[in-house]
FIZADO-349256 format. One record per residue (C-alpha): residue number from 1; x, y, z; residue in three letters. Coordinates in nm, 4 decimals. Layout:
N
n->NUM	X->X	Y->Y	Z->Z	res->ALA .
...
! end
This chain:
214
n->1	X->0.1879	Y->0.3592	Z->0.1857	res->UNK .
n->2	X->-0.0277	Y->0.1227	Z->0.3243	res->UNK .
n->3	X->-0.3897	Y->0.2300	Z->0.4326	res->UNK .
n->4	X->-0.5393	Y->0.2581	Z->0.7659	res->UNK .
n->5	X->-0.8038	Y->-0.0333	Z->0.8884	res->UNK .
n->6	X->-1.0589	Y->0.0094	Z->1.1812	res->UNK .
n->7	X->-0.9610	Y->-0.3010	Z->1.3932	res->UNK .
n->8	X->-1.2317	Y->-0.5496	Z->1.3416	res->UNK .
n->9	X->-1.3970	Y->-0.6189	Z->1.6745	res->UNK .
n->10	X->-1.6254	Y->-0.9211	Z->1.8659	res->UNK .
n->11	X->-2.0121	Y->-0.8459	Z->1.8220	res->UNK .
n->12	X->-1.9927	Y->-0.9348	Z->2.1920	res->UNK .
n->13	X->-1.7663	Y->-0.6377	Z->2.2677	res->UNK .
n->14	X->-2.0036	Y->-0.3481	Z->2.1436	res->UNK .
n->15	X->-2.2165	Y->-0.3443	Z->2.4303	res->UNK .
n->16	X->-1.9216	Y->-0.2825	Z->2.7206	res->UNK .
n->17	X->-1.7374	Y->-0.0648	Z->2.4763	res->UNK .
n->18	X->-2.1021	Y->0.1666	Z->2.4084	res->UNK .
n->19	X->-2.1513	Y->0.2066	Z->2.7505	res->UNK .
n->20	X->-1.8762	Y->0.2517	Z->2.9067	res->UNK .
n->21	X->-1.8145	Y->0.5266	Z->2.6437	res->UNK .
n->22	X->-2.1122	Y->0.6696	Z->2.6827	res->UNK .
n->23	X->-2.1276	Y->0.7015	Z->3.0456	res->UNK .
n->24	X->-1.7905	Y->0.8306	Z->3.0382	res->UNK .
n->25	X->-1.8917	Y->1.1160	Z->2.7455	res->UNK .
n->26	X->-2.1474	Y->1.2316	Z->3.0299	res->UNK .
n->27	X->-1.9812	Y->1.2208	Z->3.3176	res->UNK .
n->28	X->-1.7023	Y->1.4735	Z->3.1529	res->UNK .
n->29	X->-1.9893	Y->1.7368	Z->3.1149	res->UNK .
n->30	X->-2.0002	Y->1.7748	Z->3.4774	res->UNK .
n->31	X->-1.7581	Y->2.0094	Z->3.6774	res->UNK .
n->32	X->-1.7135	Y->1.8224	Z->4.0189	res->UNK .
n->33	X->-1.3897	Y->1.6790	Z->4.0148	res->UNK .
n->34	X->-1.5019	Y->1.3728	Z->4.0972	res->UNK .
n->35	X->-1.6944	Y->1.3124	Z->3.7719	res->UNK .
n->36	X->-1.4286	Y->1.4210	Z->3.5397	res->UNK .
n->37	X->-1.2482	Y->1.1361	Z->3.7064	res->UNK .
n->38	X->-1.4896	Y->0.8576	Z->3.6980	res->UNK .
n->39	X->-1.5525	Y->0.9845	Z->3.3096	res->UNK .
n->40	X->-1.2076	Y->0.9211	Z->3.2193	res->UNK .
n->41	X->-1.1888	Y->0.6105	Z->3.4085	res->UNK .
n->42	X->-1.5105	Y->0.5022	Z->3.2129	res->UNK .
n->43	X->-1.3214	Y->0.6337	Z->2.8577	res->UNK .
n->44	X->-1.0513	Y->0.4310	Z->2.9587	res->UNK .
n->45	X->-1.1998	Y->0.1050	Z->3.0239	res->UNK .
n->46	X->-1.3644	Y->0.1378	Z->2.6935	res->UNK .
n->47	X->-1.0723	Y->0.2212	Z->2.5315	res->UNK .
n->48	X->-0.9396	Y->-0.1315	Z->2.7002	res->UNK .
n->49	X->-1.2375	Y->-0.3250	Z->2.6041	res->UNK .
n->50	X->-1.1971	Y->-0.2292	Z->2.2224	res->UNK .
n->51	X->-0.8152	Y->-0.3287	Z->2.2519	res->UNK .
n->52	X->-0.9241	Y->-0.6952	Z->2.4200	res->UNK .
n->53	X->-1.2246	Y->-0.7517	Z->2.2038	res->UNK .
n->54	X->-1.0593	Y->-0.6939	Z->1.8695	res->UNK .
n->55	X->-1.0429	Y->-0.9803	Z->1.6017	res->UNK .
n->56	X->-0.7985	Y->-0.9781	Z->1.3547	res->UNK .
n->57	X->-0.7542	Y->-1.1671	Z->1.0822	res->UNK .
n->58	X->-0.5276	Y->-1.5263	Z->1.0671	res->UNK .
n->59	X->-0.3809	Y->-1.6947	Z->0.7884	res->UNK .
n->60	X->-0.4842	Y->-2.0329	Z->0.8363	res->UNK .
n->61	X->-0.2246	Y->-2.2375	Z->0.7224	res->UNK .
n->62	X->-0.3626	Y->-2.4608	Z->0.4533	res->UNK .
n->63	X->-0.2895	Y->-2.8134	Z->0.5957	res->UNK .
n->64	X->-0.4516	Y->-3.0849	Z->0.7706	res->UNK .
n->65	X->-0.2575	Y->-3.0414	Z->1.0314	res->UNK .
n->66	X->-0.3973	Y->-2.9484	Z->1.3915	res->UNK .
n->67	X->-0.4233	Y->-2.5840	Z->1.4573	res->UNK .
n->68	X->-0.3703	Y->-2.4144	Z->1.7785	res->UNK .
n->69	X->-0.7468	Y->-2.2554	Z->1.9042	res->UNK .
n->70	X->-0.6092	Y->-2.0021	Z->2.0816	res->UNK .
n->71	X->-0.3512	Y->-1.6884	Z->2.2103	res->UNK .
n->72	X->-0.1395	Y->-1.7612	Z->2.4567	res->UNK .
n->73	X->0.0969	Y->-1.9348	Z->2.6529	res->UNK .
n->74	X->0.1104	Y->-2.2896	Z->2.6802	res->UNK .
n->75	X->0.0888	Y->-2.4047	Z->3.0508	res->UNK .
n->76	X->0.1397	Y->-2.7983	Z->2.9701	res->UNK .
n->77	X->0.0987	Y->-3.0930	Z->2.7353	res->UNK .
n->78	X->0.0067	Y->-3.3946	Z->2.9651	res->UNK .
n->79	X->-0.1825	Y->-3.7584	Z->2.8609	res->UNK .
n->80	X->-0.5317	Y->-3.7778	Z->2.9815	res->UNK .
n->81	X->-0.7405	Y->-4.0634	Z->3.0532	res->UNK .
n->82	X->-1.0863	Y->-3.9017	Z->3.0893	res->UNK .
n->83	X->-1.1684	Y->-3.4935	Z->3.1286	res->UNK .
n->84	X->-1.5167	Y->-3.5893	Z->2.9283	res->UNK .
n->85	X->-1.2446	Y->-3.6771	Z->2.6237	res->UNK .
n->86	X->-1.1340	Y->-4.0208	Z->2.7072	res->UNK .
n->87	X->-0.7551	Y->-4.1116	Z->2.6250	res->UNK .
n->88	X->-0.5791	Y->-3.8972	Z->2.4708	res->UNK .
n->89	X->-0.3250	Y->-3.6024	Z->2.4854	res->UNK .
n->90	X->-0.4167	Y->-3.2287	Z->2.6243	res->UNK .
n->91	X->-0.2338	Y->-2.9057	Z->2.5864	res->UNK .
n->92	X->-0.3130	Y->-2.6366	Z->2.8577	res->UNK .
n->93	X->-0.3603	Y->-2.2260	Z->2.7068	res->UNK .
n->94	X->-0.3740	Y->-1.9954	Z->2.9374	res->UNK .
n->95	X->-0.4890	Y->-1.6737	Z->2.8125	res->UNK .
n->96	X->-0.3556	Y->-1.3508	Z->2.9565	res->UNK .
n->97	X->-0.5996	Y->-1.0333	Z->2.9241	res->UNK .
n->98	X->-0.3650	Y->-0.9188	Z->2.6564	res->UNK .
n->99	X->-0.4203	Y->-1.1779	Z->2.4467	res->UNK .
n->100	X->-0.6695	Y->-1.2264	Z->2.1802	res->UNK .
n->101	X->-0.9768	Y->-1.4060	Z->2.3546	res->UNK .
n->102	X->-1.1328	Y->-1.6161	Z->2.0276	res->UNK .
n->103	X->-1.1299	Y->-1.9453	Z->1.9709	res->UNK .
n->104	X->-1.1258	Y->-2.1089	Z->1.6739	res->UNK .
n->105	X->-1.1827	Y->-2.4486	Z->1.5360	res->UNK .
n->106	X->-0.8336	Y->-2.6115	Z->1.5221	res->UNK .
n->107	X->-0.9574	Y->-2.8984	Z->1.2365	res->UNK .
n->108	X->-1.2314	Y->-2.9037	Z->1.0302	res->UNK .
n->109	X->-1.5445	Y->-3.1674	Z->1.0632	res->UNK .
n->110	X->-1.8588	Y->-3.1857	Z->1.2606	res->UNK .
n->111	X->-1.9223	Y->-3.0576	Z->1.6123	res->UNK .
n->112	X->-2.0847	Y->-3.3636	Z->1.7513	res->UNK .
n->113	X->-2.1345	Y->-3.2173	Z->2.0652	res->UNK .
n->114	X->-2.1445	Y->-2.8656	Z->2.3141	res->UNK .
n->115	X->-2.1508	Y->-2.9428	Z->2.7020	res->UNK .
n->116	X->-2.1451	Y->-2.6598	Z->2.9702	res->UNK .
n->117	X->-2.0665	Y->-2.7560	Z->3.3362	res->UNK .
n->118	X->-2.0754	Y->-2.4875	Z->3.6188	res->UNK .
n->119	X->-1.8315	Y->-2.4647	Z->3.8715	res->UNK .
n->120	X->-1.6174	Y->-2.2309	Z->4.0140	res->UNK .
n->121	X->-1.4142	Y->-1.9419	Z->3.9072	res->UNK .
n->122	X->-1.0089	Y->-2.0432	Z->4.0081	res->UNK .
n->123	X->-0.7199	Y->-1.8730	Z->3.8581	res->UNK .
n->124	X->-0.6658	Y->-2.0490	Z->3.5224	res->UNK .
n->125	X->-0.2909	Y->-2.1197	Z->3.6672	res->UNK .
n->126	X->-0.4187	Y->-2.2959	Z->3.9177	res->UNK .
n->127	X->-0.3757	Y->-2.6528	Z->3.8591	res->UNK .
n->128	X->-0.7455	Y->-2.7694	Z->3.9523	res->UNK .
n->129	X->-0.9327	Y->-2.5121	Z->3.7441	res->UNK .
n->130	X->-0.9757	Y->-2.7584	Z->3.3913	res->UNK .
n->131	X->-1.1531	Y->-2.9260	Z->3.6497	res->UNK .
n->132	X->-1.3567	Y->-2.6959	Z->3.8735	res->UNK .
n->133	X->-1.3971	Y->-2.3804	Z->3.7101	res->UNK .
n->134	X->-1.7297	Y->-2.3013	Z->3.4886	res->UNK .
n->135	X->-1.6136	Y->-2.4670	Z->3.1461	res->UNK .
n->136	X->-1.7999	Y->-2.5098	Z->2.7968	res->UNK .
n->137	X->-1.6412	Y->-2.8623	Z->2.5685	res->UNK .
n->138	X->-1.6868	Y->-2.8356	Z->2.2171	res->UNK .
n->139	X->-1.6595	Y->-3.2389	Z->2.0695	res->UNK .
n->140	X->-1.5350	Y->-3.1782	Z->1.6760	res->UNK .
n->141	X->-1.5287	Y->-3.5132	Z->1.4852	res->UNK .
n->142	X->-1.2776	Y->-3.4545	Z->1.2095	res->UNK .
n->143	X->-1.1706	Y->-3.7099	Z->0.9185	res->UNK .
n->144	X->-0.8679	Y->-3.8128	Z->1.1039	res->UNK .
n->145	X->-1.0160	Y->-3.8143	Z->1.4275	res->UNK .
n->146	X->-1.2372	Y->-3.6087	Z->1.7299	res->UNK .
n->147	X->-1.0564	Y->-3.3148	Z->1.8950	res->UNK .
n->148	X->-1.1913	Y->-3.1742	Z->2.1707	res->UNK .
n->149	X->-1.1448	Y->-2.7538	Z->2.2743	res->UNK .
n->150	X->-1.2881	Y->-2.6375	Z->2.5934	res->UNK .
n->151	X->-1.3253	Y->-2.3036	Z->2.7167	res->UNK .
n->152	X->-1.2515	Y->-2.2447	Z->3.0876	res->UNK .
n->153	X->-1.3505	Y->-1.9382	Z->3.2852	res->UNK .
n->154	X->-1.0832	Y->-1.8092	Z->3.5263	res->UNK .
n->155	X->-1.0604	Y->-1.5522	Z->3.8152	res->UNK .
n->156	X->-1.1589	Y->-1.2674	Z->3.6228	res->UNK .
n->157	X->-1.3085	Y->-1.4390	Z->3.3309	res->UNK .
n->158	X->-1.6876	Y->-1.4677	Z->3.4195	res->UNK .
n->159	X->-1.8947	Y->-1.5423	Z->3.1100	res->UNK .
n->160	X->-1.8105	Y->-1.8380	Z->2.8210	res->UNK .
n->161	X->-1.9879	Y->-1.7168	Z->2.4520	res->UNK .
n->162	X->-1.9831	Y->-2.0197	Z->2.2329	res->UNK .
n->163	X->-2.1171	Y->-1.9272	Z->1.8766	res->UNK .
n->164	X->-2.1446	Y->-2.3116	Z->1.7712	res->UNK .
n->165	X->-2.4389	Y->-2.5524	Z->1.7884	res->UNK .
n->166	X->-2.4040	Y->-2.9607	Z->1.7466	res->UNK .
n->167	X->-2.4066	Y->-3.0493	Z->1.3729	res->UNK .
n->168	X->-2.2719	Y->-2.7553	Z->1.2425	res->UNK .
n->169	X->-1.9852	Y->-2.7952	Z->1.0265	res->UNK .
n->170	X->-1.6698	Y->-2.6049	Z->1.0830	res->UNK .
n->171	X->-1.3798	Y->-2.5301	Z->0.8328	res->UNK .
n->172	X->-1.0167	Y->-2.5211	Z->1.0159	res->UNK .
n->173	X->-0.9747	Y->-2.1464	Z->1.1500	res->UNK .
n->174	X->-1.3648	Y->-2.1055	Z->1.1451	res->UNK .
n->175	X->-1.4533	Y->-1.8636	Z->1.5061	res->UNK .
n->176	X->-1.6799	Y->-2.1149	Z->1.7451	res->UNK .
n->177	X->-1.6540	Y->-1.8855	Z->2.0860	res->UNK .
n->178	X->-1.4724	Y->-1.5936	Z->2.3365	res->UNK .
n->179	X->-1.3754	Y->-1.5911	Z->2.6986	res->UNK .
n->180	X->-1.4341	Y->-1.2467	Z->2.8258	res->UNK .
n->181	X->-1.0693	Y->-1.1312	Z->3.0055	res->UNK .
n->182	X->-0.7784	Y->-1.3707	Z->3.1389	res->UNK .
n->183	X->-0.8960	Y->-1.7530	Z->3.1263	res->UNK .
n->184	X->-0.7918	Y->-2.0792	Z->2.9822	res->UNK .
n->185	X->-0.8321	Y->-2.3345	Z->2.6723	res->UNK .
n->186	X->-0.7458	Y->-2.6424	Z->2.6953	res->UNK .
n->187	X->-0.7424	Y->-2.8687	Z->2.3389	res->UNK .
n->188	X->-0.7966	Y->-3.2751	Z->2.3417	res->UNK .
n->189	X->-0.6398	Y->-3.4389	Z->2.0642	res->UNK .
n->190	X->-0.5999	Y->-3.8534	Z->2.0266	res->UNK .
n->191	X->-0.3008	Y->-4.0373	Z->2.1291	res->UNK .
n->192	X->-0.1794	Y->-4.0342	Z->1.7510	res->UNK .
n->193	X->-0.0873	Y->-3.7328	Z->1.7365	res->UNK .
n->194	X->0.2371	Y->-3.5650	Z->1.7406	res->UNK .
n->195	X->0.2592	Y->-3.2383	Z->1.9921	res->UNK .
n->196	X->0.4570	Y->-2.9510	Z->1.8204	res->UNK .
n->197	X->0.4024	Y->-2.7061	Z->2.1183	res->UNK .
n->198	X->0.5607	Y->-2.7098	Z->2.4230	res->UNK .
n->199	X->0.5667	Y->-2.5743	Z->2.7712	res->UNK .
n->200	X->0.5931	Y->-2.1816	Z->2.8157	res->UNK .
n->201	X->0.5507	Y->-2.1138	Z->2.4312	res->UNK .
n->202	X->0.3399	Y->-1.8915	Z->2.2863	res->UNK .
n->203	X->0.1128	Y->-2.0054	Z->2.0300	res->UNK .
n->204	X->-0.1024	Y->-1.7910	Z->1.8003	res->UNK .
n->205	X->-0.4796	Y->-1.9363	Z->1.7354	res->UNK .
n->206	X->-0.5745	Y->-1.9776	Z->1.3901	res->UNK .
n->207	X->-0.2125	Y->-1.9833	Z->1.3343	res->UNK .
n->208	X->0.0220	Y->-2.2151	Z->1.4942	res->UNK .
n->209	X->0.0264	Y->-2.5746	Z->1.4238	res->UNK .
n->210	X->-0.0023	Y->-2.6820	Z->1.7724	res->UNK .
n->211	X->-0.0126	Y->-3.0877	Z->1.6233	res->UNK .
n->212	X->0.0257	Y->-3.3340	Z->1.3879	res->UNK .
n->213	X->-0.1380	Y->-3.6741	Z->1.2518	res->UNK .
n->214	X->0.0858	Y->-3.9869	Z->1.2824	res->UNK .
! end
């Protein structure tokens, strides 16, 4: 039979799940109605934030392949000619808030560089939020190549947490960030590459090998 594990969850997730379950735990020792209600409602939301901030595990696939950065659905794979990458190929995540929220690094190398812009907070569906909304790029200069992830904030999504500094150097499948509920990342990979992913599939990060060197 196989034995129980605790989920393993984000550092960053402690602190909502804490209070939220603390402030629920004392609410319930009231008797208005009212409290009882707002205590569950607090329980609740913890209980939701220890569901979205869990991290489990990947099998990295042991290749030098490109892997996919993160959950969700692809929204498109389109040639770019800029987007702070230069020319190149892009495939659009969006991240639903039942999805997984880590990235990971989808090659292994150097990051050579981390740029945050500020901007606006759009629906990650919408077609001009890689290009308005807050966003964080992460430059990763592998052997074959650099490959680009960056992590946008959407509607909901309102703070970026990226764990990785320039220089630091990253094995495929290594953790570099989180997008707190629904958002959007979108990886840069060069022109000689060969997309495996396509529109409306879902990809697993860590996982999935989203490309591959020509």
């Amino acid at each position: 039979m196989p034995r129980f594990r605790i989920p393993v969850i984000a550092s960053e997730g402690w602190k909502y799940i804490l209070f939220f379950g603390i402030l629920g735990s004392l609410f319930l020792f009231f008797d208005p109605w009212f409290s009882n209600i707002v205590g569950l409602l607090c329980v609740l939301f913890a209980g939701f934030c220890f569901y979205f901030f869990r991290d489990p595990e990947r099998t990295v696939p042991k290749t030098d392949d490109i892997i996919c950065p993160a959950d969700g659905t692809v929204l498109e794979v389109v040639t770019v000619e800029g987007e702070g990458y230069g020319v190149g190929r892009v495939i659009r995540i969006f991240m639903s808030v039942f999805d997984v929220h880590l990235q990971r690094a989808p090659v292994c190398g150097t990051v050579k560089s981390v740029r945050y812009l500020p901007g606006v907070f759009l629906d990650t569906r919408d077609p001009r939020a890689p290009f308005a909304n807050e966003n964080n790029s992460i430059m990763i200069q592998s052997p074959r190549g650099p490959v680009m992830v960056k992590q946008i904030a959407g509607l909901l999504a309102r703070r970026i947490v990226c764990w990785v500094r320039e220089n630091d150097e990253l094995t495929t499948g290594d953790r570099i960030g989180l997008i707190c509920i629904g958002s959007q990342v979108d990886l840069y990979v060069p022109s000689n590459v060969d997309i495996l992913v396509k529109e409306g599939q879902k990809v697993v990060g860590g996982e999935t090998v989203i490309g591959r060197w020509m």
